[in-house]
BALOBA-1460 file (C-alpha; in Angstrom, 3 decimals):
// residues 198
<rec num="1" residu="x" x="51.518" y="186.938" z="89.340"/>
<rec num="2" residu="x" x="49.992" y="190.216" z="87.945"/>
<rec num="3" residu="x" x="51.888" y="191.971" z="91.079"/>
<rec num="4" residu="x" x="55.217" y="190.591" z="89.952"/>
<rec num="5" residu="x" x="54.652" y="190.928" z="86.383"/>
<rec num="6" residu="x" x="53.846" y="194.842" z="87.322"/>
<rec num="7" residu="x" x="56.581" y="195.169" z="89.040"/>
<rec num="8" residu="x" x="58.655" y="194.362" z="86.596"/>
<rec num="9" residu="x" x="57.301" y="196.543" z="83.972"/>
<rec num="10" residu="x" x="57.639" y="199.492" z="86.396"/>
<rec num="11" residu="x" x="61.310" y="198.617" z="86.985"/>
<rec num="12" residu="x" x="62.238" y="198.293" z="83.032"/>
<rec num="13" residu="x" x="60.354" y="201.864" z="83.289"/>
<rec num="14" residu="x" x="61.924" y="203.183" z="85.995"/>
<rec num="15" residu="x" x="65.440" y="201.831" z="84.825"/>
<rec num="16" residu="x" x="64.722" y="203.381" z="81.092"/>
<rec num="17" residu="x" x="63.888" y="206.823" z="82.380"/>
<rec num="18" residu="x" x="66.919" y="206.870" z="84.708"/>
<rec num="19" residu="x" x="68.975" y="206.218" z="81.717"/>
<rec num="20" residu="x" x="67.441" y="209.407" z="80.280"/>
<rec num="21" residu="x" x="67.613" y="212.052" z="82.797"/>
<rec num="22" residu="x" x="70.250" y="214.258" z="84.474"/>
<rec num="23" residu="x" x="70.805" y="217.423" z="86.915"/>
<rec num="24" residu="x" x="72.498" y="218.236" z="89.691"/>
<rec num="25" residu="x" x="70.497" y="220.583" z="90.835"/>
<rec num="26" residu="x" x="67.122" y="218.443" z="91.477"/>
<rec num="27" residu="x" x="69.439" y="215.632" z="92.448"/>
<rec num="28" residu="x" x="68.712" y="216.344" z="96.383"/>
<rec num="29" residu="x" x="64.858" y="217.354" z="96.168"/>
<rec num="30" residu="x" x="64.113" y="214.455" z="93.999"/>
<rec num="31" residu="x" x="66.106" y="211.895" z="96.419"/>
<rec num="32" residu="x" x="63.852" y="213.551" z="99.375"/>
<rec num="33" residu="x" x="61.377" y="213.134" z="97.718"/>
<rec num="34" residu="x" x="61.181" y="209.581" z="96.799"/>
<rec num="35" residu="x" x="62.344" y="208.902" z="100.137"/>
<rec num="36" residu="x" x="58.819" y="210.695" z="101.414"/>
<rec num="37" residu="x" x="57.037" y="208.396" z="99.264"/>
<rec num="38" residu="x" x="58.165" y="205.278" z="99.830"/>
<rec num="39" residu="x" x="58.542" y="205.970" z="103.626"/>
<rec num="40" residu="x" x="54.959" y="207.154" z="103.468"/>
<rec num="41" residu="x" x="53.413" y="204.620" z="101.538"/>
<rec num="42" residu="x" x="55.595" y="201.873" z="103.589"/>
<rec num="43" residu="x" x="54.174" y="202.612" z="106.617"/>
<rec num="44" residu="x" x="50.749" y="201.802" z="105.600"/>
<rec num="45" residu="x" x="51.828" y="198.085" z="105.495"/>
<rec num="46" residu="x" x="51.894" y="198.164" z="109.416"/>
<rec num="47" residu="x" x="48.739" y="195.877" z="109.287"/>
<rec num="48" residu="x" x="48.443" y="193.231" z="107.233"/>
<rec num="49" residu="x" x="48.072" y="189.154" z="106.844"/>
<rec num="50" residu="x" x="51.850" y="188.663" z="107.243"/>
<rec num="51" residu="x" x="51.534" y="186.079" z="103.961"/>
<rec num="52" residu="x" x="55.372" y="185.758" z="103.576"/>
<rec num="53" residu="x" x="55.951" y="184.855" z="107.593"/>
<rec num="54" residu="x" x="52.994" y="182.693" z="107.159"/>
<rec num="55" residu="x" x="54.654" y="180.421" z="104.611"/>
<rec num="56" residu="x" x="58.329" y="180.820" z="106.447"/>
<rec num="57" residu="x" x="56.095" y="179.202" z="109.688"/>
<rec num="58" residu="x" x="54.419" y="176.492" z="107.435"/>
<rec num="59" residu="x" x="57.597" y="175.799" z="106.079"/>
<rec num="60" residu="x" x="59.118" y="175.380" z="109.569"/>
<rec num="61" residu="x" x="55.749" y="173.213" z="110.602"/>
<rec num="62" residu="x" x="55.904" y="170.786" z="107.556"/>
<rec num="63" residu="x" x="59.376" y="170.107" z="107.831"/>
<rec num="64" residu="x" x="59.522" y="168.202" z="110.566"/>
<rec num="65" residu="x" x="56.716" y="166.617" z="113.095"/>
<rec num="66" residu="x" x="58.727" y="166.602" z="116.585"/>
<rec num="67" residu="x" x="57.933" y="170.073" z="118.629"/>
<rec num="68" residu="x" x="61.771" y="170.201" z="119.748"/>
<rec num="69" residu="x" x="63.190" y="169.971" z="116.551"/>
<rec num="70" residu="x" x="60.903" y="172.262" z="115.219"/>
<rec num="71" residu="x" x="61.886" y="174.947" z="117.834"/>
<rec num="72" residu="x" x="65.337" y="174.450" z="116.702"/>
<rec num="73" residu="x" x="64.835" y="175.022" z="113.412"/>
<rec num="74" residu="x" x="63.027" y="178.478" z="114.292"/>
<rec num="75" residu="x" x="66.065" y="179.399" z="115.828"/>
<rec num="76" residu="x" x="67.883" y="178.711" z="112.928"/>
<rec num="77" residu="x" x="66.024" y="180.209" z="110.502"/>
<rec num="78" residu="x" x="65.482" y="183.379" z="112.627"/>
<rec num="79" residu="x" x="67.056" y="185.408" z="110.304"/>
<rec num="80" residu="x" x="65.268" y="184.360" z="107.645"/>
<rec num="81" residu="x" x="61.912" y="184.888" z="109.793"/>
<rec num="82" residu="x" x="63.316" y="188.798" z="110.325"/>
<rec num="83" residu="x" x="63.713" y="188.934" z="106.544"/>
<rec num="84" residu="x" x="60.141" y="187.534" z="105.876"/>
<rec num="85" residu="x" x="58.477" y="189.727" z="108.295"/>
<rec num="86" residu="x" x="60.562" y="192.449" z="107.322"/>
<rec num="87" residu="x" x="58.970" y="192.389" z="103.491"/>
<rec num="88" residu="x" x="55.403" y="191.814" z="104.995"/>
<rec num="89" residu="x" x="55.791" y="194.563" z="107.135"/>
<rec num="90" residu="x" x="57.310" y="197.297" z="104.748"/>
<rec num="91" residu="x" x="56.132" y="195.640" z="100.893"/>
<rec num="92" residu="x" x="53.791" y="193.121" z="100.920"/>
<rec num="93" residu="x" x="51.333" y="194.754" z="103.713"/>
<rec num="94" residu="x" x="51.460" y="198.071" z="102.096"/>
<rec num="95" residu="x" x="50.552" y="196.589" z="98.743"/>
<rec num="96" residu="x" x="47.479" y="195.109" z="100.654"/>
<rec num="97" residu="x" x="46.609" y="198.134" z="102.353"/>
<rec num="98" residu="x" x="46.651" y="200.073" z="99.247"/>
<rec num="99" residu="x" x="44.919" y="197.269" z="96.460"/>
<rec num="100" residu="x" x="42.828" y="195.616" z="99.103"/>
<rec num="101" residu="x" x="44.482" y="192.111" z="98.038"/>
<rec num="102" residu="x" x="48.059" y="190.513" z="99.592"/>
<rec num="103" residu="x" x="50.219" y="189.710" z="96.512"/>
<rec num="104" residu="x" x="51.444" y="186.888" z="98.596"/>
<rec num="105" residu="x" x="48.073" y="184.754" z="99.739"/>
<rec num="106" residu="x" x="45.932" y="186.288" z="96.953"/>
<rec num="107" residu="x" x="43.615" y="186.964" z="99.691"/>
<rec num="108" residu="x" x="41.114" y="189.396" z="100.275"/>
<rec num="109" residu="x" x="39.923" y="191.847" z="101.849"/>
<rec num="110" residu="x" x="42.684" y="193.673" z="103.149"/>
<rec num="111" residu="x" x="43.117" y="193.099" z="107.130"/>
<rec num="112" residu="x" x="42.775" y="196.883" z="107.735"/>
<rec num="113" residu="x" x="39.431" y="196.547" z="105.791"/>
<rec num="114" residu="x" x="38.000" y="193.177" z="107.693"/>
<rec num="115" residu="x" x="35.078" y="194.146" z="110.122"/>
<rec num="116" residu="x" x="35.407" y="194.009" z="113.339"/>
<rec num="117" residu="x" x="33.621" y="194.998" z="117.312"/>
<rec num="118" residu="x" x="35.544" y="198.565" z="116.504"/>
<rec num="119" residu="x" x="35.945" y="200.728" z="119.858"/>
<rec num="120" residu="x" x="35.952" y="203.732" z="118.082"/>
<rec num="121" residu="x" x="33.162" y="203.799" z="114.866"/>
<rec num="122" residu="x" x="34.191" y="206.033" z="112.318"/>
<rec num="123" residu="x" x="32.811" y="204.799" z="109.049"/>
<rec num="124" residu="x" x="28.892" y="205.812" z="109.504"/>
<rec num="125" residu="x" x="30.982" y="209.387" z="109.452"/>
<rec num="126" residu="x" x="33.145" y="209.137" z="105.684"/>
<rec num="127" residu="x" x="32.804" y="209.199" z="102.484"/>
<rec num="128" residu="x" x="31.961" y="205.139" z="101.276"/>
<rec num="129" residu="x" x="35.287" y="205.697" z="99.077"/>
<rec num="130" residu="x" x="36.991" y="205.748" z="102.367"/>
<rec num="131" residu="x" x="36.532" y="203.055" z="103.740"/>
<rec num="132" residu="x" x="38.045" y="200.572" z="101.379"/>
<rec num="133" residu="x" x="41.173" y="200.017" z="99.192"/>
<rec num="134" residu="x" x="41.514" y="203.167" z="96.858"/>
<rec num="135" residu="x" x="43.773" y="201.517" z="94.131"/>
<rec num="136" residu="x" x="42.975" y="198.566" z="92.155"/>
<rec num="137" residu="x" x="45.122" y="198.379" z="88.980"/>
<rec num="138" residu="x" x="43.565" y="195.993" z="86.591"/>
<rec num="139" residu="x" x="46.812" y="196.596" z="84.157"/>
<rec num="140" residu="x" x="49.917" y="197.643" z="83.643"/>
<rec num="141" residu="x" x="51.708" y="198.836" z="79.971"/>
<rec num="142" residu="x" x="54.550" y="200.362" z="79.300"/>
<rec num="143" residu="x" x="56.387" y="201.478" z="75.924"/>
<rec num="144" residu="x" x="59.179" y="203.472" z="74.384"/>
<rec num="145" residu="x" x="57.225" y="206.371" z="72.251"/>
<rec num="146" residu="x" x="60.367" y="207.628" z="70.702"/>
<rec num="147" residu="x" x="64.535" y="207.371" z="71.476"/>
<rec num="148" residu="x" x="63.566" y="210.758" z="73.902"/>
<rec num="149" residu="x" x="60.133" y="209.218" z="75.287"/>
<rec num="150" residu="x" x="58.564" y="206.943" z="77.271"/>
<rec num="151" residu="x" x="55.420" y="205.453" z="78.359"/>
<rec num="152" residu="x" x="53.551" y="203.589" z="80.993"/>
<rec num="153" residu="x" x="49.638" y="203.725" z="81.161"/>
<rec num="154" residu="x" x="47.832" y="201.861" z="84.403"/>
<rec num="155" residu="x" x="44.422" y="200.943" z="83.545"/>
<rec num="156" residu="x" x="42.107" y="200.450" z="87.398"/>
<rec num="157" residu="x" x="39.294" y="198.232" z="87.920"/>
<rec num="158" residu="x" x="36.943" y="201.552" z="87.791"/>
<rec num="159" residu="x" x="37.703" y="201.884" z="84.526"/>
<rec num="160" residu="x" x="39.756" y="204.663" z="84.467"/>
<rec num="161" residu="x" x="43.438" y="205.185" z="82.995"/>
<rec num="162" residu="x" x="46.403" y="207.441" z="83.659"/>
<rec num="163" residu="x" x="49.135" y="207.754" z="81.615"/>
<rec num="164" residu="x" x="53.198" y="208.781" z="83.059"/>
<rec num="165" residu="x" x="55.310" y="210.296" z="80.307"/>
<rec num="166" residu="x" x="58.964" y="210.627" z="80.817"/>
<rec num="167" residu="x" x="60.544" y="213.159" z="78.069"/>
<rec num="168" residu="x" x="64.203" y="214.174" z="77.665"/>
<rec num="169" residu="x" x="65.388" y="217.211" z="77.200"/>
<rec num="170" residu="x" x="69.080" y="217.230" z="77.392"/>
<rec num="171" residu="x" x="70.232" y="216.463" z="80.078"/>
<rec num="172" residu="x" x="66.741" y="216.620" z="82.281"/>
<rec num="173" residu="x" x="63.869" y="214.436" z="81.948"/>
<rec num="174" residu="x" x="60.441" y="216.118" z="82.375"/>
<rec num="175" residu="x" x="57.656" y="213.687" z="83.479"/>
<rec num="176" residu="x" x="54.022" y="214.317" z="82.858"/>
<rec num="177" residu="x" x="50.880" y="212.856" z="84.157"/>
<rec num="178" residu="x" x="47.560" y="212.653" z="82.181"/>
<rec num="179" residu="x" x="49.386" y="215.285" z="80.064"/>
<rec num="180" residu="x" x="49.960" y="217.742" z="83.389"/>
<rec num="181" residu="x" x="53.527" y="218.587" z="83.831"/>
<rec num="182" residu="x" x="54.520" y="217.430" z="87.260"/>
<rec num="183" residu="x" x="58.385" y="217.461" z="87.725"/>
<rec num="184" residu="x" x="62.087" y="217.556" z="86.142"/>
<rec num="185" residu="x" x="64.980" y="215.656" z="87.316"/>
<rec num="186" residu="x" x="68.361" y="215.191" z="85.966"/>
<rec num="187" residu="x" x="69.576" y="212.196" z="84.196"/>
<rec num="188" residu="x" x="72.650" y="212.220" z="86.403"/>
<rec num="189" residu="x" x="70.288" y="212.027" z="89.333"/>
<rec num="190" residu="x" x="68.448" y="208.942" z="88.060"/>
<rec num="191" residu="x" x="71.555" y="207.119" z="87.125"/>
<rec num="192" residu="x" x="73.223" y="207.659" z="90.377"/>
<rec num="193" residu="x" x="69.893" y="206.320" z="92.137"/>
<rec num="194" residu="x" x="69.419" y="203.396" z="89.476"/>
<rec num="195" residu="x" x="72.996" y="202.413" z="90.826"/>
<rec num="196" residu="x" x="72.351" y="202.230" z="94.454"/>
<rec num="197" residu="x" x="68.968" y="200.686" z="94.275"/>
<rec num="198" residu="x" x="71.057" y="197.950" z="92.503"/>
């Protein structure tokens, strides 16, 4: 529920900054590199409980008792087995991987993070904040500062806070983290992305 409810607030967010930026110039650099970090972060999701094919298969197993007609319905919902696995494998698996908790089950640890008889031991070696989930976001806010501004400040379970600021300036939008500049991109640019995403 808190997953869903954050990622809505970081589409309003995402939807009121592309609304306020433009250039043509970052329009290609920016596109690469959201691309990056969404292929990046998706591949984490690789291993994972597989929550959303899990209740596709239970839904399959409750529906009917006989093992034929059960078969048959797993053919016909095949495509809607691809699409389930398809979300575990490239959303809801990466989202466990990176908060240590699937969004679907509510379940934790994270798979990747479940001991096991490893082959290769690694963990003696690292740093203890290696070896588990780095991110765990206990909240989510976001808010228009000012008809030119806007908001969102993520609160984690350590305590700590970070704050993204999207400003226009013109036709550009500058966004800052914690105060830091860290890029500009056109409002053009966000607009035309905001409209394919849709």
């Amino acid at each position: 529920m808190f997953l869903a409810l954050l990622k809505w607030k970081i589409r309003c967010i995402l939807r009121q900054l592309f609304e306020l930026i433009v250039c043509k110039t970052m329009k290609k650099i920016a596109i690469k590199a959201i691309a990056a970090v969404v292929l990046a972060s998706s591949l984490t999701g690789c291993i994972g409980q597989m929550a959303t094919s899990g209740m596709v298969m239970k839904m399959n197993l409750t529906a009917v008792d006989n093992r034929y007609a059960r078969a048959g319905l797993y053919l016909l919902m095949s495509p809607v087995y691809g699409i389930a696995a398809t979300a575990d494998l490239f959303i809801f698996n990466s989202i466990e991987f990176w908060t240590g908790t699937n969004p679907i089950s509510g379940k934790s640890p994270a798979v990747a993070d479940m001991p096991a008889d490893a082959i290769f031991r690694i963990n003696q070696k690292l740093d203890k904040d290696l070896t588990t989930a780095p991110i765990k976001i206990s909240s989510a806010d976001v808010k228009q500062v000012n008809d030119q501004s806007i908001e969102m400040s993520v609160a984690y379970a350590d305590g700590t806070t970070q704050v993204l600021r999207g400003e226009k300036d013109g036709e550009m939008v500058n966004f800052y983290l914690n105060e830091e500049f860290i890029t500009t991109v056109s409002v053009e640019e966000l607009n035309e992305y905001a409209a394919n995403r849709v």
